[in-house]
C-alpha positions as a printed Julia matrix, in Angstrom:
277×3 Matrix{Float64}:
   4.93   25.72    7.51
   2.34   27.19    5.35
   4.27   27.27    2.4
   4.68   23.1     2.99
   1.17   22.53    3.92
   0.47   24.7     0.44
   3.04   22.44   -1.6
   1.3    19.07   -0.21
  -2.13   20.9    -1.46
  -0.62   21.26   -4.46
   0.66   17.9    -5.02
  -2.35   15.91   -4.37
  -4.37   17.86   -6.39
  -2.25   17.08   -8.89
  -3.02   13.41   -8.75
  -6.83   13.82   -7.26
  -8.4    12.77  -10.75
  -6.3     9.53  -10.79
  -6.62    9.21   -7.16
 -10.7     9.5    -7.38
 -10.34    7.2    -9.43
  -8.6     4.21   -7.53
 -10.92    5.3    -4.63
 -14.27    4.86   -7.36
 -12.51    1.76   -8.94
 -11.96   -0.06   -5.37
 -15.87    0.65   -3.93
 -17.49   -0.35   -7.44
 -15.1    -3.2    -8.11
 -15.75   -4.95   -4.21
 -19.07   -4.31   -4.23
 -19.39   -5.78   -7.54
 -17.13   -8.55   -6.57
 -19.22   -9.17   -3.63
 -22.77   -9.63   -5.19
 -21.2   -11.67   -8.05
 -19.05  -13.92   -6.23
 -22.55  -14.59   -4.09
 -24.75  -15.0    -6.91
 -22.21  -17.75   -8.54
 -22.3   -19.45   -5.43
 -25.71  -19.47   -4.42
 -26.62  -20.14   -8.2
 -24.27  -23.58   -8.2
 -25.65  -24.83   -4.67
 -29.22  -24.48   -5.99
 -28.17  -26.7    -9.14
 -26.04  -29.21   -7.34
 -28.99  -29.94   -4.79
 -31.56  -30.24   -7.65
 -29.42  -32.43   -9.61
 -28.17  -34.49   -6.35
 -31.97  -34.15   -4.58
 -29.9   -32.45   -1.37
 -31.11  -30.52    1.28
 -28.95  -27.53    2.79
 -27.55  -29.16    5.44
 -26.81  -32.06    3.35
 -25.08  -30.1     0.83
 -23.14  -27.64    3.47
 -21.97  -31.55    4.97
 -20.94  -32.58    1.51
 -19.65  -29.62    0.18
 -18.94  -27.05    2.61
 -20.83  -24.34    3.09
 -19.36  -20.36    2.26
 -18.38  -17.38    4.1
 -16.46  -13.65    3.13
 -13.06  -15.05    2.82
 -13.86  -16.6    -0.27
 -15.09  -13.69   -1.67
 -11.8   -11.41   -0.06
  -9.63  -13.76   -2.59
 -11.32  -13.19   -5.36
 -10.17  -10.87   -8.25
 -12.73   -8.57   -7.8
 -12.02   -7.66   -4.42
  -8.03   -8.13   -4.78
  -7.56   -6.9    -7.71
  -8.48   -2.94   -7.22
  -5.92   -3.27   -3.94
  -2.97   -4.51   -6.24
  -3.64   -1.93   -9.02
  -3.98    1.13   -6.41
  -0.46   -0.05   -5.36
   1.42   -0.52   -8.14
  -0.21    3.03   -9.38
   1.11    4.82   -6.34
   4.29    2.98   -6.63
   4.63    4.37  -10.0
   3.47    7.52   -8.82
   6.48    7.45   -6.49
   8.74    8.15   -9.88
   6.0    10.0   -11.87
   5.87   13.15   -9.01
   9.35   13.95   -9.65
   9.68   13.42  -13.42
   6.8    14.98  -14.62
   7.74   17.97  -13.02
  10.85   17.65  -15.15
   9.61   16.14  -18.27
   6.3    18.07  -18.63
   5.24   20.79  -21.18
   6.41   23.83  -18.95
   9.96   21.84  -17.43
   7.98   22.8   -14.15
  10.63   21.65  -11.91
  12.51   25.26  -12.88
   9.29   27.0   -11.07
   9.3    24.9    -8.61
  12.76   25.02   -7.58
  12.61   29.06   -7.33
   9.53   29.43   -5.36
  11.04   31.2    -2.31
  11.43   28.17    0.29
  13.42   25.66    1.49
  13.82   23.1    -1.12
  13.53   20.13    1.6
  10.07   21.55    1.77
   9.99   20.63   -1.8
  10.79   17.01   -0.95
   9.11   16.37    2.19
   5.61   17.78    0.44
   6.16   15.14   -2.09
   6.52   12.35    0.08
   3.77   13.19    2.7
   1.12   13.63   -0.23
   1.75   10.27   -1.35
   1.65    8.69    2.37
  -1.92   10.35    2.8
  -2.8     8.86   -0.36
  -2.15    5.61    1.0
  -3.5     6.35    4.28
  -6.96    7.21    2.58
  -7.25    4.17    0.58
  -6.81    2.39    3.55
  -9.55    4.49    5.11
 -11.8     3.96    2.42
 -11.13    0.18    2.77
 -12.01   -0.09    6.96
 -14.44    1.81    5.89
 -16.6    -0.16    3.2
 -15.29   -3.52    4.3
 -18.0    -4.09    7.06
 -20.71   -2.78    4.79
 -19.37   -5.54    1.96
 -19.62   -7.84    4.92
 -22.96   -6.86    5.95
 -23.71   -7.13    1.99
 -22.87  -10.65    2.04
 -24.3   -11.96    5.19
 -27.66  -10.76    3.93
 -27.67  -12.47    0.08
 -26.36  -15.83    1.91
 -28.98  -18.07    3.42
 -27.88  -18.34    7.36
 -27.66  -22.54    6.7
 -24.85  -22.33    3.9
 -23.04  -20.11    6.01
 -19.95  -21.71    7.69
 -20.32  -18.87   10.37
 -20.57  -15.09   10.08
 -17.5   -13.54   10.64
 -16.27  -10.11   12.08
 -14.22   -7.39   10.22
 -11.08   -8.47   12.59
 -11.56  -11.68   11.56
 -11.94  -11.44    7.76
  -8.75   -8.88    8.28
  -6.7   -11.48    9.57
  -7.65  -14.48    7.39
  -6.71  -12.62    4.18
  -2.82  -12.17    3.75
  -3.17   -8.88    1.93
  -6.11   -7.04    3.53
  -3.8    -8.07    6.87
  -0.85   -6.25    5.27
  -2.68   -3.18    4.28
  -4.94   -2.9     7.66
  -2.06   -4.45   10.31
  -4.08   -5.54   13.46
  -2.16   -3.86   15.71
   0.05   -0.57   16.48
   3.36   -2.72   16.38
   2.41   -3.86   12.67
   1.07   -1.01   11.51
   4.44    0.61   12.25
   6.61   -2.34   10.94
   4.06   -2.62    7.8
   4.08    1.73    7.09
   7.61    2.3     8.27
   9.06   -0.1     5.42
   6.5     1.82    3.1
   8.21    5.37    4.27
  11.81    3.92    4.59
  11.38    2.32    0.88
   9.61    5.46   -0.95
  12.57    7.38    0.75
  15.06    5.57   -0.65
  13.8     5.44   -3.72
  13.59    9.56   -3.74
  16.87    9.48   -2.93
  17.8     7.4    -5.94
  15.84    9.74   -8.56
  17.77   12.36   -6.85
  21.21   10.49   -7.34
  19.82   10.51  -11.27
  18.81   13.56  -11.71
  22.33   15.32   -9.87
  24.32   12.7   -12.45
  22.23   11.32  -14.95
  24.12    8.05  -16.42
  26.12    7.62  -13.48
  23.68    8.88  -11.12
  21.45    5.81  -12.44
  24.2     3.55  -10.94
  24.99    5.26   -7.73
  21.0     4.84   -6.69
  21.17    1.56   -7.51
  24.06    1.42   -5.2
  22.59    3.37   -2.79
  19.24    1.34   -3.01
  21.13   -2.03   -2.03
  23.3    -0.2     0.46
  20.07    0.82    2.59
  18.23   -2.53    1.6
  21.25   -4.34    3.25
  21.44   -2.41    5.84
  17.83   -2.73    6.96
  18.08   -6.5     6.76
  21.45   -6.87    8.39
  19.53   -7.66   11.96
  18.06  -10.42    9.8
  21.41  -11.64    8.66
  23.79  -11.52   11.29
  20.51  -13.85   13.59
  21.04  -16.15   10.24
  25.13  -16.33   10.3
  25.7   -16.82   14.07
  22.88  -18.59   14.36
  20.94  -16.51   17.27
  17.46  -15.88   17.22
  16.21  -12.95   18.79
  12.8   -12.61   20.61
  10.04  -10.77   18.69
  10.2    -7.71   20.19
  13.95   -7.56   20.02
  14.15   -8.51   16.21
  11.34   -5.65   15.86
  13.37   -2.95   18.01
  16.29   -3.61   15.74
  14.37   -3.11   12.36
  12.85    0.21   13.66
  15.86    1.71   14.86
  17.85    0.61   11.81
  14.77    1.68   10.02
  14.21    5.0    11.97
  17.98    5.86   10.78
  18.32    4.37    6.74
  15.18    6.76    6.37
  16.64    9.88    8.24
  19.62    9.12    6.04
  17.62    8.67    2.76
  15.81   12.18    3.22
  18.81   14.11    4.48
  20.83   12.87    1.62
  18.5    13.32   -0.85
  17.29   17.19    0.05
  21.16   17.49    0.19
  21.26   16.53   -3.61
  17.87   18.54   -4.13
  19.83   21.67   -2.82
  23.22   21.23   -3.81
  23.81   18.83   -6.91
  20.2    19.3    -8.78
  20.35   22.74  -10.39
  17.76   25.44  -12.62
């Protein structure tokens, strides 16, 4: 157990520079986002009711007043979320091959050090789900203060109303996807995460066991386990059944629960048996 908790350790600090950095580039970005996206509002209301001779409330009746969804779709505040995930998603790929592809070939070291080589695998992937548990974190976290930010810049008459964290979660597709509102998302939302990066070691593994023909058998693999995830979604589409909500969700976790076990056993298998120093 030590030895795993010592390889996770390992791992993140590994990535903690370019991880620091996501974490600085999401706080600064917002924040920025936030004042700016204010100012350029509050800056065009004051010219349109000079120009038009309107009052607040006669502008907020003409025009429509503002509140922090706005400012949730804005670049600024979407952007930092998009580029943290497509960096950890290429992460996913880099925390393997770089241990191959390096200076040292470090993958030899690694694959010697005197422990099971699922603990190899396993440190990999829980590093990179803490990752994404602490940029979510960091997001709960600074999203009321951004809120708070803006509710203080904004006059309380151009205000459409002042709206709550939950709220703000739930009228923004992405921040709803990356903070689910309750236990039942958060597993379906997190689960997919874990059954997908899974997969996709499991893949790497197929191409690093065969090279060239390794490439195709993960991309075999990969729509194997896709199609098998979805095949609750099919078979309600072909015979024309719909299931209740929490019947369509019990499928998809249990189908889920058992391409993932399948994913990691296969692909420690390959770790131990195929991939060789």
């Amino acid at each position: 157990m030590m030895r795993y908790l010592k390889l996770v350790n390992f791992e993140i600090n590994r990535f903690s520079k370019i991880y620091l950095s996501l974490l600085l580039i999401t706080l600064v970005s917002q924040f920025v986002g936030v004042i700016i996206g204010t100012k350029n509002y509050l800056d065009g209301a004051k010219e349109t009711m000079s120009v038009e001779k309107l009052t607040e409330a006669a502008y907020v009746t003409n025009y429509n007043g503002i509140d922090f969804t706005q400012i949730t779709n804005s670049l600024w505040f979407l952007g930092p979320i998009a580029l943290s995930a497509v960096a950890l998603i290429f992460y996913i790929f880099l925390i393997w091959y770089r241990d191959w592809f390096g200076k040292n070939t470090f993958i030899y070291r690694l694959l010697m050090l005197p422990t099971s080589r699922l603990s190899i695998y396993l440190s990999k992937a829980t590093a990179i789900f803490l990752m994404v548990l602490g940029l979510i974190a960091l997001q709960i976290i600074i999203l009321p203060m951004e809120n708070a930010l803006f509710n203080s810049y904004v006059p309380e008459s151009l205000l459409n109303m002042e709206m709550s964290t939950s709220s703000i979660v739930k009228l923004n597709s992405v921040l709803n996807l990356v903070i689910p509102s309750t236990f039942t998302q958060f597993l379906l939302s997190y689960g997919i995460g874990l059954m997908v990066m899974s997969i996709l070691f499991t893949a790497i593994m197929f191409e690093r066991s065969f090279r060239i023909k390794g490439i195709i058998l993960g991309l075999v693999y990969t729509g194997i386990a896709a199609a098998l995830f979805l095949a609750p979604v099919f078979i309600m589409r072909i015979i024309d059944f719909n299931y209740y909500p929490n019947e369509l969700f019990g499928f998809l976790l249990t189908v889920g629960i058992i391409v993932t076990g399948l994913s990691i056993w296969l692909g420690s298998w390959l770790l131990k048996n195929r991939v060789t120093v």
